[in-house]
N, C-alpha and C positions, 0 to 999 in steps of 0.2 A: 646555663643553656640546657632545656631539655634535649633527655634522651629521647633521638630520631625512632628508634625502635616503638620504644613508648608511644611517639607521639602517634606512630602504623596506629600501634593497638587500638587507643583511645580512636580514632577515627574509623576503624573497623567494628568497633564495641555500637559508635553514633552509627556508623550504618546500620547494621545488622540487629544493632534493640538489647544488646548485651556483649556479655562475652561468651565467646567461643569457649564451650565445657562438655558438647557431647561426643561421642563418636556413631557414628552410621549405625551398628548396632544399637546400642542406648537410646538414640532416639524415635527410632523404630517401636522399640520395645517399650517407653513412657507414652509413645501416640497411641501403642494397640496396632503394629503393625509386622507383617514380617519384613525379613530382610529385604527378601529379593523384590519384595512388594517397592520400599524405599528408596533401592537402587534401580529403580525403571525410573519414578518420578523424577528422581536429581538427574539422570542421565534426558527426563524429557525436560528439563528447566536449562536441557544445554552446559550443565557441567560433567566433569571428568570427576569419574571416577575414584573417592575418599579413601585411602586404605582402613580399615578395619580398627585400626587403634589409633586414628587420625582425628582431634579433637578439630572440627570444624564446624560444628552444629552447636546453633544456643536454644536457648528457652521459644523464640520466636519461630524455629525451626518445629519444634513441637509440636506451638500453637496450629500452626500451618497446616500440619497434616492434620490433629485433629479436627478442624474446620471441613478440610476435606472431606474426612469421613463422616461429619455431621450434613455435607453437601449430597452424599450420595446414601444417606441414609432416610434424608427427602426425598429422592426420587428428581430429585434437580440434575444431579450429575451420575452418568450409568458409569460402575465401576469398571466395564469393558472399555469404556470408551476415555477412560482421566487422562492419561496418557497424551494422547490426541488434545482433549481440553489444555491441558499443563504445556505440550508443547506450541498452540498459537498464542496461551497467553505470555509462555516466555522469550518467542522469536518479537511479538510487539515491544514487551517492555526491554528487551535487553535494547534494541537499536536505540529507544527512549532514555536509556540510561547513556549510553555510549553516546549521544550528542548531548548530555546534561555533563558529563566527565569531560569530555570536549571544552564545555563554553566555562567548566568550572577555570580547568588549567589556562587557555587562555587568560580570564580574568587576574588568573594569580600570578603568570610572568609579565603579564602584562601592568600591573599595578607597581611592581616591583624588580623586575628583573635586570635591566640599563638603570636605572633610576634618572631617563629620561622619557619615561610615555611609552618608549621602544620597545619590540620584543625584540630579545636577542634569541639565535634560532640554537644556542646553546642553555637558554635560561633553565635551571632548574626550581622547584618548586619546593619552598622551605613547609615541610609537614604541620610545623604550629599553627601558619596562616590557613593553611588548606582543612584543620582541623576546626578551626573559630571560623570560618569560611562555611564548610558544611554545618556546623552548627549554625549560622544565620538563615542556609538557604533552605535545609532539609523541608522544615515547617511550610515554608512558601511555596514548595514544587508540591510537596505532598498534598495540601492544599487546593491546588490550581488543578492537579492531577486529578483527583476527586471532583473538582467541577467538571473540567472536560468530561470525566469518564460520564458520571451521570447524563450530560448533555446528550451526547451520545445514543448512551444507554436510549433514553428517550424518545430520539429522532427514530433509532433501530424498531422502535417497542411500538412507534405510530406507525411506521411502514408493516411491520406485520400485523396491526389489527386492519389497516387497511386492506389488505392481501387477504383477508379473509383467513389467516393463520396458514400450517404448513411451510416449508422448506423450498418449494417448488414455486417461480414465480416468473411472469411473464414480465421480461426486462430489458431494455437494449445494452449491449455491451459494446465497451471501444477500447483502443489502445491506441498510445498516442507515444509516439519512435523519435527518437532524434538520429538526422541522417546524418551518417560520416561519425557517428562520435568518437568510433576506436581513432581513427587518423587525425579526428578535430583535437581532442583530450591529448596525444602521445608526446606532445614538444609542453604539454601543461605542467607546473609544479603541483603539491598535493594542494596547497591552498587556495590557487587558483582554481585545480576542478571542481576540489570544494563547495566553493564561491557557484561554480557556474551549476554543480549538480541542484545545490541548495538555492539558486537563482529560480531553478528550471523545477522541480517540486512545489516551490510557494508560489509561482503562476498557475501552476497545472491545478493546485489546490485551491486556488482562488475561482479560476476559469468555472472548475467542475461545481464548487459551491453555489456558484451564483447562478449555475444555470438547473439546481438540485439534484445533482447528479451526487456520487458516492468514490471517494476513492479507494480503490480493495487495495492495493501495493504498487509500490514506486520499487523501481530496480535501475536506479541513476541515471540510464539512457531513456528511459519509458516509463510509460505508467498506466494502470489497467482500471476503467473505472466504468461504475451502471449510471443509469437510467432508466425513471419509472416510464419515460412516455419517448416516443422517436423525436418528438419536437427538443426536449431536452438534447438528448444525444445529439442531435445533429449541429444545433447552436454550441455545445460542448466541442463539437469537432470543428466546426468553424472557425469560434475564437480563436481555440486555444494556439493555432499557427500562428495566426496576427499579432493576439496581443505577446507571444511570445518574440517573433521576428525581430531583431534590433541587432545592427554592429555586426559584430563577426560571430555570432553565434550561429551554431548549428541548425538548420534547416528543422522543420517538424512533419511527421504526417500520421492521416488518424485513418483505422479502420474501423467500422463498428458493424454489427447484426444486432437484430430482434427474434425475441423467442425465448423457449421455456428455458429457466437456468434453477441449478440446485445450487442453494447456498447451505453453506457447512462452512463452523467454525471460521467466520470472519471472509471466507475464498468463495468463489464459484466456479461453477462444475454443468461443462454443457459443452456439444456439437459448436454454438454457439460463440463459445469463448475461440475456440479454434478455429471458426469461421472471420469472426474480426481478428486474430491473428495474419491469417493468410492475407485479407484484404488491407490490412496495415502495409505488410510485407511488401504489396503490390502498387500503393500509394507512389503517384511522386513526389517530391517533397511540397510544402505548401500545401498538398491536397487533402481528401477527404473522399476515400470509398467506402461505400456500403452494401449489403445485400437487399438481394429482391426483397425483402420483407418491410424493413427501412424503408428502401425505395416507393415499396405501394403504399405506405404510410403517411409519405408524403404527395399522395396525388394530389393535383387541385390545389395545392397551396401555390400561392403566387409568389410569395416571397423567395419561394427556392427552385432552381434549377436544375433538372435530374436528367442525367444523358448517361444512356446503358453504353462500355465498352466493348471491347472484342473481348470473348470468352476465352478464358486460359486455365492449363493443367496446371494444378499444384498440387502438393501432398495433403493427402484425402479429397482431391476433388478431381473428377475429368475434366467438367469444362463447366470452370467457373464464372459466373456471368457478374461481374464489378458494377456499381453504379456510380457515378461522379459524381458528385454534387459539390453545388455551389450558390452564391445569392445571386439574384436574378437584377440583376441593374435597376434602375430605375428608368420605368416607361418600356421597357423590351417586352415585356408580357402585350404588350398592342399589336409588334410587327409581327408583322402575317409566316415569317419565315420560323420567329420564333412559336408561334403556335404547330406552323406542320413540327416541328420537330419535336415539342409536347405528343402530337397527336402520335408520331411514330415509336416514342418511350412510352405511350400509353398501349400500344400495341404489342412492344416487347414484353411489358410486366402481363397481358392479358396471356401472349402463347408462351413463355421461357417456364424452364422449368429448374432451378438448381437441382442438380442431383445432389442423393444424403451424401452425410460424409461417411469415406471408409476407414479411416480413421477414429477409433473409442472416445468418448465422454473422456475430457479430465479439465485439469484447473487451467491456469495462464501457463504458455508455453513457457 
């Protein structure tokens, strides 16, 4: 029977691209780096702190940094700013890793742990299999990884040449809430919310895809995602209640706004984002608020239904002006009732004015 210990190693050696042989000085000093330089990076990649004569760094840790410093020696990555770089690319890939560890260990009590199909919620996981396990899948994720990423990369690379380049881009933003979830989730075991967080992301991700929209971050009860054009947005907000709504799940509501937003490092950064915040917040469930902007964006479309609310304070706003929206039935655009009440939201959006917000520029609340 192999040594459990051993078998750690060897499966730490398959991750990591070797064995662990340096210490945080040492590999500093073989990259061409100072100390303190090394300890901001590993502290932005979201780990704790190596003591000093702690062999945790291999050869791949090396390579790493030196790449870095060949990155910002391009003029690709500014050395004030790695930091920052280092810590969105490790807040994406840790959560990617963390459901890849996830689906690992299921597979592997679940293959073996009852030795009837069962998991047993005591199963442990025999290190030999998990290590002949990672060696089959490593290749395959790494692989797949690599496609996504470039795909991506891509899709990212055509939207900025379309944008005319720059940071700065005129976008609709939304956020889409699930109502009740503290009280819906609290009688939930972990794998059931699981199930229901991991339900509610690959609808929200599908919803948003198909309508070209972008997803910036999922935060289990919500999700925050753009839009090149209002029409997107708004069909994005529509669905995604619908085709979500089924059984005893949680209710959904969207708010969104249009306008300039800064993107950095994967997030966005605008009045804007705060704006479809507050209009989320103000949603009933099922619904879809938006701002004046959205709103005149949609004039003259007959497919959709736009009805201004009563103005309400919220934080950063005095009197916020909500728009509803909705699709417009089929054959209602005829009756005479529903045209005055077009004509009277066509009258709103000509005199209302949102005031700015007093509240600062930042990312998703």
């Amino acid at each position: 029977m192999p040594d459990t210990d051993d078998q750690r190693e060897t499966l730490m050696r398959l991750l990591l691209g070797g064995p662990r042989r340096y210490t945080r000085l040492q590999v500093g000093e073989l990259a061409g780096m100072p100390p303190e330089r090394t300890r901001r990076l590993w502290r932005a990649l979201g780990f704790a702190d190596a003591a000093d004569d702690e062999r945790v760094f291999t050869d791949a840790d090396v390579q790493a940094l030196s790449l870095l410093s060949s990155l910002i020696d391009t003029g690709f990555v500014d050395e004030d700013f790695e930091a920052s770089i280092i810590r969105a690319m490790a807040q994406s890939l840790s959560r990617l890793a963390d459901w890849q560890t996830d689906l690992l260990a299921d597979a592997l009590t679940r293959d073996g742990a009852t030795g009837d199909g069962a998991t047993s919620d005591d199963a442990s996981i025999d290190p030999e299999q998990a290590v002949a396990a990672t060696g089959r899948l490593l290749p395959l994720l790494r692989a797949l990884q690599d496609y996504v990423w470039r795909r991506h990369l891509a899709a990212n690379a055509e939207r900025l040449l379309a944008s005319a380049g720059g940071d700065r881009r005129e976008l609709a933003v939304g956020f889409a809430d699930l109502v009740g979830y503290t009280s819906h989730s609290r009688g939930m075991g972990g794998r059931e919310l699981g199930e229901m967080v991991e339900d509610f992301e690959g609808t929200a991700g599908e919803v948003i895809a198909r309508h070209h929209g972008r997803v910036v971050k999922t935060a289990g009860d919500g999700v925050l995602y753009t839009a090149g054009s209002a029409i997107d947005a708004v069909e994005i907000g529509l669905d995604l209640p619908e085709t979500w709504q089924s059984g005893d799940r949680p209710p959904l509501r969207v708010g969104a706004a249009y306008g300039t937003v800064l993107t950095h490092l994967g997030d966005v950064y605008s009045p804007v984002v705060n704006l479809a915040s507050r209009l989320t917040a103000l949603a009933r469930p099922g619904t879809l608020l938006v701002d004046r902007e959205l709103a005149r964006r949609l004039r003259g479309l007959p497919r959709y239904r736009v009805r201004p609310l009563r103005r309400v304070s919220v934080r950063g706003y005095d009197e916020l002006q909500p728009w509803l929206v909705g699709r417009r039935p089929a054959g209602a655009a005829d009756l005479a009732l529903e045209g005055m009440l077009d004509e009277m939201a066509d009258d709103v959006l000509d005199d209302a004015d949102d005031p700015p917000p007093s509240a600062p520029s930042r990312g998703s609340p």
